[in-house]
Residue, then its C-alpha position, 0 to 999 in steps of 0.5 A: x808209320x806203316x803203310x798200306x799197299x795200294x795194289x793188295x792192301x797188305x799193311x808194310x812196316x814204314x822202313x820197307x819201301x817194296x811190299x812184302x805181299x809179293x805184288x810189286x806195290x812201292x811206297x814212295x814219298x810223293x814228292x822231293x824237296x832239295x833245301x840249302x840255308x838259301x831255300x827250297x825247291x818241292x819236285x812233284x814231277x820228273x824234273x831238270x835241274x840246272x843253274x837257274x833252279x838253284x839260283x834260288x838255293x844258293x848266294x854262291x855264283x853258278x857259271x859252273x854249273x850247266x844249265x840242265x845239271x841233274x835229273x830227279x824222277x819217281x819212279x816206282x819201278x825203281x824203288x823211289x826217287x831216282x837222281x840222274x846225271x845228265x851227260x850233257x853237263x859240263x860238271x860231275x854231279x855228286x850224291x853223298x860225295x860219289x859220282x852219279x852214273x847217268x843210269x841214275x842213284x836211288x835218293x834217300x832222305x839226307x842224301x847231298x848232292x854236289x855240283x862244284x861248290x854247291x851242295x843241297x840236302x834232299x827230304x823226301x816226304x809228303x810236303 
């Protein structure tokens, strides 16, 4: 569905995340939401998520998993939702099977991410 640009107001075909008008305007879902069979969790805001976040996504046990894993942010300047790995994890976070860099990955809608043997789906959208 296209979108119009919210600093030139210039109509975007909905596959193009940057307007074409040359004005830096982003389209970005407002908010990210990591699902598994387990669950959801919606992020609206920069947010960390860690073992306790993800207790509520999966029956599997998390001594793994550190207690602040993974960042999720929106960033516009960016393209969209950025995913960081947080340094201070004892795991590697992965998306779609590659390490994520603390310098963060763009998310996609679809995108997995991993930590040890948990895996959640991310839906990026305007749940």
């Amino acid at each position: 569905m296209p979108w119009k640009c919210s600093r030139c107001g210039m109509d975007n075909d909905d596959r193009d995340l940057r307007c074409g008008g040359g004005c830096g305007g982003v389209h970005a879902e407002t908010c990210c939401r990591l699902t598994t069979d387990h669950g959801s969790i919606t992020i609206h805001l920069p947010t960390r998520i860690g073992r306790h976040a993800l207790r509520r996504l999966t029956a599997e046990p998390l001594s793994t998993v550190s207690q602040q894993q993974f960042g999720i942010a929106l960033e516009p300047e960016s393209g969209g939702w950025v995913l960081r790995h947080l340094a201070t994890a004892a795991r590697v976070t992965r998306r779609n099977g590659e390490i994520v860099p603390v310098a963060g990955v763009l998310l996609q809608n679809g995108d997995q991410i991993t930590v040890d043997r948990i895996t959640v789906t991310v839906a990026l959208g305007n749940h």
